[in-house]
Residue, then its C-alpha position, 0 to 999 in steps of 0.5 A: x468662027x462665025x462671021x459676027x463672032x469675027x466682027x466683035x472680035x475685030x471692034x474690041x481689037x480696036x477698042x482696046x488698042x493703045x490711045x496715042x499719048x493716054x499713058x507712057x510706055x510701060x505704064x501698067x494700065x497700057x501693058x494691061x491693056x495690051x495683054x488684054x487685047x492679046x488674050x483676046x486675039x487668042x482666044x476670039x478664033x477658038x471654042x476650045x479653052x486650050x488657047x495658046x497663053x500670049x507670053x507677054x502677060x506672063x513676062x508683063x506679071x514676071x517684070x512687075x515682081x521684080x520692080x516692086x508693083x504689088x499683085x493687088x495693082x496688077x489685077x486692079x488694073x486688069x479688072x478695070x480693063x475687062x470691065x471696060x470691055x464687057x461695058x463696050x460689048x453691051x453697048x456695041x452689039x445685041x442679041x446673042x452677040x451680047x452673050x458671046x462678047x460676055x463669055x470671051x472677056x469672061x475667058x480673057x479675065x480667066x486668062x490673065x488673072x491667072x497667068x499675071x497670078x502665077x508668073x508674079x508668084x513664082x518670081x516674088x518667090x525666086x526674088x525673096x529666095x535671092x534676097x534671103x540667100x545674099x542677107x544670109x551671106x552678109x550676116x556670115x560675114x558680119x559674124x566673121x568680122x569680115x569687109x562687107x563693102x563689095x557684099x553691100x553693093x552686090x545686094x543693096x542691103x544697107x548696113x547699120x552703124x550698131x546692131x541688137x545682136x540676139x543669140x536665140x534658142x527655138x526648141x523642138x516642137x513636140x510634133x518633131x518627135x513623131x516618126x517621120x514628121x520631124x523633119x516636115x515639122x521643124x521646117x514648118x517651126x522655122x518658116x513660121x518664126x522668119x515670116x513673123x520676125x519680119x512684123x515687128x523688125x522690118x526688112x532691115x534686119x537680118x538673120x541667120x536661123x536653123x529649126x534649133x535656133x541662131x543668130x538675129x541681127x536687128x539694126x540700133x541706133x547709138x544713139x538714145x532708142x528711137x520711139x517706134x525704132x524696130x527692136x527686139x523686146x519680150x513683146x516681140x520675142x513673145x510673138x516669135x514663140x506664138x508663130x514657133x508654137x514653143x517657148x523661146x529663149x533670147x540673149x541681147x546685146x547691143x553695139x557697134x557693127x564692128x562688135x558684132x563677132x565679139x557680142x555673138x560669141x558672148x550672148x551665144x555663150x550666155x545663151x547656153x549657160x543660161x539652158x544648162x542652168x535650168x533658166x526659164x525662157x524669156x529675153x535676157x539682156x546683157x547689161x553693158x558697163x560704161x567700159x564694157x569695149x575696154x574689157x578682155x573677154x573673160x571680164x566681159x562674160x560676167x558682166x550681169x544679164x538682166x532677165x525679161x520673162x516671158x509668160x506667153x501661153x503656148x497652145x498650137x500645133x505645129 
Protein backbone atom coordinates (compact mmCIF):
# COMPACT_ATOMS: atom_id res chain seq x y z
CA UNK A 1 0.00 0.00 0.00
CA UNK A 2 1.66 2.88 -1.20
CA UNK A 3 2.10 5.91 1.34
CA UNK A 4 -0.89 8.24 -0.43
CA UNK A 5 -3.30 5.25 -0.56
CA UNK A 6 -2.26 5.02 3.37
CA UNK A 7 -2.97 8.70 3.68
CA UNK A 8 -6.52 8.73 2.04
CA UNK A 9 -7.36 5.72 3.88
CA UNK A 10 -6.44 7.69 7.29
CA UNK A 11 -8.34 11.04 6.27
CA UNK A 12 -11.66 9.16 5.41
CA UNK A 13 -11.12 7.14 8.74
CA UNK A 14 -11.54 10.35 10.14
CA UNK A 15 -14.06 11.52 8.46
CA UNK A 16 -16.11 9.00 8.83
CA UNK A 17 -15.78 8.59 12.71
CA UNK A 18 -18.59 9.32 14.73
CA UNK A 19 -19.73 13.46 15.62
CA UNK A 20 -20.08 13.72 19.18
CA UNK A 21 -23.70 14.10 20.12
CA UNK A 22 -24.96 13.87 15.89
CA UNK A 23 -27.19 11.03 16.58
CA UNK A 24 -28.20 8.43 19.76
CA UNK A 25 -26.28 5.33 19.92
CA UNK A 26 -27.93 2.63 17.72
CA UNK A 27 -29.30 4.86 15.44
CA UNK A 28 -29.14 3.29 12.21
CA UNK A 29 -27.30 6.50 10.22
CA UNK A 30 -24.37 5.89 13.06
CA UNK A 31 -24.14 2.21 12.97
CA UNK A 32 -24.02 2.58 8.90
CA UNK A 33 -21.46 4.93 9.42
CA UNK A 34 -19.33 2.98 11.55
CA UNK A 35 -19.73 -0.35 9.46
CA UNK A 36 -18.45 1.89 6.69
CA UNK A 37 -15.52 3.01 8.36
CA UNK A 38 -14.95 -0.56 9.30
CA UNK A 39 -15.25 -2.01 5.60
CA UNK A 40 -13.09 0.76 4.87
CA UNK A 41 -10.22 -0.19 7.25
CA UNK A 42 -10.62 -3.78 5.78
CA UNK A 43 -10.32 -3.29 2.52
CA UNK A 44 -7.89 0.18 2.43
CA UNK A 45 -4.40 -2.27 3.53
CA UNK A 46 -5.37 -4.95 0.39
CA UNK A 47 -5.47 -5.14 -3.56
CA UNK A 48 -7.25 -8.35 -3.00
CA UNK A 49 -10.82 -8.34 -3.04
CA UNK A 50 -10.98 -11.39 -0.24
CA UNK A 51 -10.95 -8.69 2.66
CA UNK A 52 -12.00 -10.20 6.01
CA UNK A 53 -15.88 -8.95 6.08
CA UNK A 54 -16.09 -6.91 9.66
CA UNK A 55 -18.65 -9.10 11.71
CA UNK A 56 -20.47 -5.86 12.62
CA UNK A 57 -22.25 -4.97 9.45
CA UNK A 58 -23.50 -8.65 9.49
CA UNK A 59 -24.60 -8.40 13.14
CA UNK A 60 -25.94 -4.36 12.64
CA UNK A 61 -28.24 -6.28 9.25
CA UNK A 62 -29.05 -9.46 11.81
CA UNK A 63 -30.52 -7.03 14.70
CA UNK A 64 -32.39 -4.72 12.41
CA UNK A 65 -34.44 -7.83 10.91
CA UNK A 66 -35.32 -8.58 14.10
CA UNK A 67 -36.42 -5.14 15.11
CA UNK A 68 -38.58 -4.55 12.16
CA UNK A 69 -36.10 -1.70 10.46
CA UNK A 70 -37.12 -2.51 6.73
CA UNK A 71 -33.76 -3.61 4.20
CA UNK A 72 -34.96 -0.38 2.16
CA UNK A 73 -33.83 1.82 5.19
CA UNK A 74 -30.71 -0.20 5.98
CA UNK A 75 -29.40 0.39 2.27
CA UNK A 76 -30.85 3.80 2.14
CA UNK A 77 -28.90 4.68 4.81
CA UNK A 78 -25.76 3.16 3.42
CA UNK A 79 -26.02 4.76 0.28
CA UNK A 80 -26.05 7.96 1.75
CA UNK A 81 -23.10 7.12 3.58
CA UNK A 82 -20.97 6.10 0.69
CA UNK A 83 -22.17 8.99 -1.49
CA UNK A 84 -20.78 11.19 1.29
CA UNK A 85 -17.59 9.57 0.95
CA UNK A 86 -17.10 9.59 -2.76
CA UNK A 87 -18.03 13.46 -2.44
CA UNK A 88 -15.19 13.74 0.49
CA UNK A 89 -12.71 11.68 -1.88
CA UNK A 90 -13.51 14.43 -4.61
CA UNK A 91 -13.13 17.28 -2.80
CA UNK A 92 -9.85 16.25 -0.52
CA UNK A 93 -7.53 14.60 -3.20
CA UNK A 94 -6.56 14.53 -6.90
CA UNK A 95 -5.07 12.78 -9.37
CA UNK A 96 -4.79 9.53 -9.45
CA UNK A 97 -5.71 9.45 -5.79
CA UNK A 98 -9.41 10.65 -7.13
CA UNK A 99 -9.60 7.20 -8.85
CA UNK A 100 -8.04 4.99 -6.19
CA UNK A 101 -10.64 6.75 -3.49
CA UNK A 102 -13.61 6.00 -6.09
CA UNK A 103 -12.71 2.42 -6.25
CA UNK A 104 -12.14 1.83 -2.40
CA UNK A 105 -15.60 3.13 -1.50
CA UNK A 106 -16.95 1.38 -4.69
CA UNK A 107 -15.38 -2.01 -2.79
CA UNK A 108 -16.82 -0.86 0.49
CA UNK A 109 -20.55 -0.37 -1.00
CA UNK A 110 -20.06 -3.97 -2.65
CA UNK A 111 -19.20 -4.99 0.94
CA UNK A 112 -21.90 -3.87 3.06
CA UNK A 113 -24.90 -3.81 0.68
CA UNK A 114 -24.21 -7.29 0.34
CA UNK A 115 -23.28 -8.43 3.73
CA UNK A 116 -26.26 -6.17 5.47
CA UNK A 117 -28.66 -7.95 2.25
CA UNK A 118 -27.61 -11.45 3.19
CA UNK A 119 -27.53 -11.49 6.79
CA UNK A 120 -30.97 -9.36 6.77
CA UNK A 121 -32.36 -12.04 4.73
CA UNK A 122 -31.40 -14.86 6.30
CA UNK A 123 -32.90 -13.57 9.70
CA UNK A 124 -36.39 -12.23 8.33
CA UNK A 125 -36.39 -15.58 6.89
CA UNK A 126 -35.55 -17.46 10.30
CA UNK A 127 -38.08 -14.89 12.15
CA UNK A 128 -40.94 -15.74 9.95
CA UNK A 129 -40.21 -19.30 10.07
CA UNK A 130 -40.43 -18.61 13.94
CA UNK A 131 -43.45 -16.80 13.69
CA UNK A 132 -45.07 -19.45 11.39
CA UNK A 133 -44.09 -22.39 13.56
CA UNK A 134 -45.69 -20.41 17.00
CA UNK A 135 -49.13 -19.07 14.87
CA UNK A 136 -49.18 -22.75 13.75
CA UNK A 137 -49.20 -23.95 17.48
CA UNK A 138 -51.90 -21.40 18.45
CA UNK A 139 -54.06 -22.38 15.67
CA UNK A 140 -53.85 -26.48 16.93
CA UNK A 141 -54.80 -25.22 20.13
CA UNK A 142 -57.55 -22.93 19.51
CA UNK A 143 -58.84 -25.97 17.12
CA UNK A 144 -58.47 -28.15 20.14
CA UNK A 145 -60.19 -25.99 22.37
CA UNK A 146 -57.36 -25.52 24.50
CA UNK A 147 -56.12 -22.11 27.32
CA UNK A 148 -54.31 -20.05 24.79
CA UNK A 149 -53.20 -17.79 27.49
CA UNK A 150 -49.46 -19.02 28.08
CA UNK A 151 -49.25 -19.40 24.21
CA UNK A 152 -50.35 -15.65 23.67
CA UNK A 153 -47.79 -14.47 25.70
CA UNK A 154 -45.04 -16.79 24.62
CA UNK A 155 -45.66 -15.25 20.84
CA UNK A 156 -47.38 -11.98 21.23
CA UNK A 157 -50.20 -13.09 18.76
CA UNK A 158 -53.26 -11.45 19.99
CA UNK A 159 -56.29 -13.38 19.64
CA UNK A 160 -59.39 -12.20 18.55
CA UNK A 161 -63.10 -12.31 20.65
CA UNK A 162 -64.65 -13.95 17.25
CA UNK A 163 -63.31 -15.58 14.16
CA UNK A 164 -64.34 -16.29 10.33
CA UNK A 165 -63.61 -20.12 10.62
CA UNK A 166 -62.84 -21.30 6.51
CA UNK A 167 -62.71 -25.00 6.09
CA UNK A 168 -60.73 -24.54 2.70
CA UNK A 169 -60.20 -27.56 -0.13
CA UNK A 170 -57.07 -26.75 -2.64
CA UNK A 171 -57.01 -29.59 -5.21
CA UNK A 172 -53.90 -30.97 -6.87
CA UNK A 173 -52.64 -28.86 -9.79
CA UNK A 174 -52.25 -30.54 -12.64
CA UNK A 175 -48.13 -30.45 -12.92
CA UNK A 176 -48.65 -32.46 -9.46
CA UNK A 177 -49.41 -35.50 -11.70
CA UNK A 178 -46.14 -35.52 -13.44
CA UNK A 179 -43.54 -38.20 -12.26
CA UNK A 180 -41.47 -36.84 -9.96
CA UNK A 181 -42.62 -33.23 -9.92
CA UNK A 182 -45.43 -33.77 -7.68
CA UNK A 183 -43.97 -33.08 -4.45
CA UNK A 184 -41.72 -29.91 -5.77
CA UNK A 185 -45.05 -28.60 -7.23
CA UNK A 186 -47.78 -28.86 -4.20
CA UNK A 187 -44.95 -27.20 -2.07
CA UNK A 188 -44.94 -24.30 -4.91
CA UNK A 189 -49.17 -24.60 -4.82
CA UNK A 190 -48.85 -24.05 -1.14
CA UNK A 191 -46.28 -21.49 -0.54
CA UNK A 192 -48.10 -19.36 -3.41
CA UNK A 193 -51.67 -19.46 -1.50
CA UNK A 194 -49.80 -18.55 2.28
CA UNK A 195 -48.01 -15.60 0.70
CA UNK A 196 -51.32 -14.28 -1.16
CA UNK A 197 -53.58 -14.83 2.00
CA UNK A 198 -51.74 -12.48 3.96
CA UNK A 199 -52.87 -9.28 1.29
CA UNK A 200 -56.15 -9.27 1.68
CA UNK A 201 -56.44 -10.75 5.96
CA UNK A 202 -53.39 -9.13 7.50
CA UNK A 203 -51.00 -10.54 9.88
CA UNK A 204 -53.58 -11.25 12.39
CA UNK A 205 -54.81 -14.11 10.70
CA UNK A 206 -54.17 -17.36 11.27
CA UNK A 207 -53.74 -20.54 9.31
CA UNK A 208 -53.35 -24.09 9.37
CA UNK A 209 -52.78 -25.46 5.42
CA UNK A 210 -51.32 -28.45 3.87
CA UNK A 211 -50.82 -28.59 -0.12
CA UNK A 212 -54.79 -30.29 -0.14
CA UNK A 213 -56.09 -27.72 2.08
CA UNK A 214 -57.04 -26.85 5.80
CA UNK A 215 -58.31 -24.56 8.05
CA UNK A 216 -58.19 -20.68 7.85
CA UNK A 217 -58.76 -18.58 10.82
CA UNK A 218 -59.53 -14.88 10.10
CA UNK A 219 -60.10 -12.61 13.08
CA UNK A 220 -64.31 -10.61 13.20
CA UNK A 221 -65.73 -8.62 14.68
CA UNK A 222 -69.47 -9.41 16.88
CA UNK A 223 -70.20 -6.69 16.23
CA UNK A 224 -71.68 -5.39 12.61
CA UNK A 225 -68.38 -6.18 9.87
CA UNK A 226 -66.41 -3.44 10.16
CA UNK A 227 -65.77 -1.18 6.33
CA UNK A 228 -62.65 -2.37 5.29
CA UNK A 229 -62.42 -4.97 8.30
CA UNK A 230 -59.75 -7.90 6.64
CA UNK A 231 -62.54 -10.87 5.49
CA UNK A 232 -62.88 -13.87 3.79
CA UNK A 233 -64.88 -13.07 0.50
CA UNK A 234 -65.56 -14.76 -2.91
CA UNK A 235 -63.15 -11.66 -4.08
CA UNK A 236 -60.46 -12.82 -1.99
CA UNK A 237 -61.09 -16.63 -2.35
CA UNK A 238 -60.65 -15.67 -5.94
CA UNK A 239 -57.17 -14.58 -5.44
CA UNK A 240 -56.31 -17.28 -3.44
CA UNK A 241 -57.24 -19.57 -6.64
CA UNK A 242 -55.19 -17.28 -8.79
CA UNK A 243 -51.99 -17.67 -6.76
CA UNK A 244 -53.08 -21.62 -6.22
CA UNK A 245 -53.35 -21.81 -10.37
CA UNK A 246 -56.68 -24.44 -9.33
CA UNK A 247 -60.31 -23.53 -8.30
CA UNK A 248 -60.83 -23.49 -4.73
CA UNK A 249 -63.61 -24.62 -2.73
CA UNK A 250 -64.27 -22.73 1.09
CA UNK A 251 -66.90 -23.39 3.68
CA UNK A 252 -67.38 -20.15 6.51
CA UNK A 253 -68.71 -19.52 9.48
CA UNK A 254 -68.36 -16.85 11.77
CA UNK A 255 -68.23 -16.93 16.06
CA UNK A 256 -66.90 -16.64 19.26
CA UNK A 257 -63.48 -17.88 19.75
CA UNK A 258 -64.78 -20.44 21.98
CA UNK A 259 -66.92 -22.01 18.93
CA UNK A 260 -63.98 -22.37 17.04
CA UNK A 261 -63.50 -26.50 17.78
CA UNK A 262 -67.38 -26.64 16.95
CA UNK A 263 -67.44 -24.58 13.72
CA UNK A 264 -64.35 -26.28 12.05
CA UNK A 265 -65.94 -29.46 12.68
CA UNK A 266 -68.86 -28.25 10.84
CA UNK A 267 -67.67 -26.29 7.99
CA UNK A 268 -65.09 -29.27 7.43
CA UNK A 269 -68.01 -31.54 7.24
CA UNK A 270 -69.95 -29.35 4.92
CA UNK A 271 -66.97 -28.99 3.10
CA UNK A 272 -66.64 -32.51 2.28
CA UNK A 273 -70.27 -33.19 1.69
CA UNK A 274 -70.41 -30.32 -0.68
CA UNK A 275 -67.17 -32.18 -2.89
CA UNK A 276 -69.04 -35.51 -2.79
CA UNK A 277 -72.13 -33.74 -4.18
CA UNK A 278 -70.32 -32.72 -7.25
CA UNK A 279 -70.82 -28.80 -6.04
CA UNK A 280 -69.08 -26.19 -8.15
CA UNK A 281 -66.27 -24.32 -6.41
CA UNK A 282 -66.76 -21.11 -4.53
CA UNK A 283 -67.13 -19.83 -1.05
CA UNK A 284 -70.06 -21.38 0.96
CA UNK A 285 -71.34 -19.60 3.81
CA UNK A 286 -73.10 -21.26 6.42
CA UNK A 287 -76.30 -19.06 7.24
CA UNK A 288 -76.31 -18.95 11.26
CA UNK A 289 -79.85 -18.96 12.91
CA UNK A 290 -80.37 -16.55 15.67
CA UNK A 291 -80.50 -19.86 18.22
CA UNK A 292 -77.62 -21.41 16.16
CA UNK A 293 -75.42 -21.75 20.06
CA UNK A 294 -78.65 -23.22 21.42
CA UNK A 295 -78.60 -26.03 18.94
CA UNK A 296 -77.12 -29.96 19.25
CA UNK A 297 -74.70 -30.46 16.69
CA UNK A 298 -76.94 -32.50 14.35
CA UNK A 299 -79.49 -29.76 14.44
CA UNK A 300 -76.65 -27.64 13.61
CA UNK A 301 -75.18 -29.40 10.45
CA UNK A 302 -78.41 -28.54 8.68
CA UNK A 303 -78.55 -25.48 9.19
CA UNK A 304 -78.81 -23.98 5.37
CA UNK A 305 -75.48 -22.73 3.45
CA UNK A 306 -75.40 -20.17 1.07
CA UNK A 307 -73.40 -20.46 -1.96
CA UNK A 308 -71.17 -17.57 -3.20
CA UNK A 309 -69.79 -19.09 -6.82
CA UNK A 310 -66.75 -18.31 -7.96
CA UNK A 311 -65.97 -18.00 -11.81
CA UNK A 312 -62.34 -17.04 -11.93
CA UNK A 313 -60.45 -18.36 -14.88
CA UNK A 314 -57.65 -20.50 -14.13
CA UNK A 315 -54.91 -20.33 -16.49
CA UNK A 316 -51.18 -20.78 -15.18
CA UNK A 317 -48.94 -23.16 -14.23
CA UNK A 318 -47.79 -24.22 -11.61
Amino acid sequence: MSSSSELLASKLLDYLAPRAGSAPPGDVATTTRNCVAAAVKSLAPRTSALAVQPPEIAGAATRWAREGVSLETVLAAYHDEIRSGLEFVAAHTEGGDVVAGAQLMLRVLEMVTGTSSTAYVDEHRLVAREHQTAAQTLVSALLGGHAVGELVSETGIAVAPAYQVVALSIPAHPDERRPGAGAAVARRKLRRVQAALADPLGSRALSLLSAAGGTVLVPADVRPVRIGAPAMTAEVLAMLADAAAVPLTAVLATGATSRIPELAARTHDLLDRIRAAGRPPGLYRVAESPEATDCDPAQQARIPVVTSTNDHEIGRSA
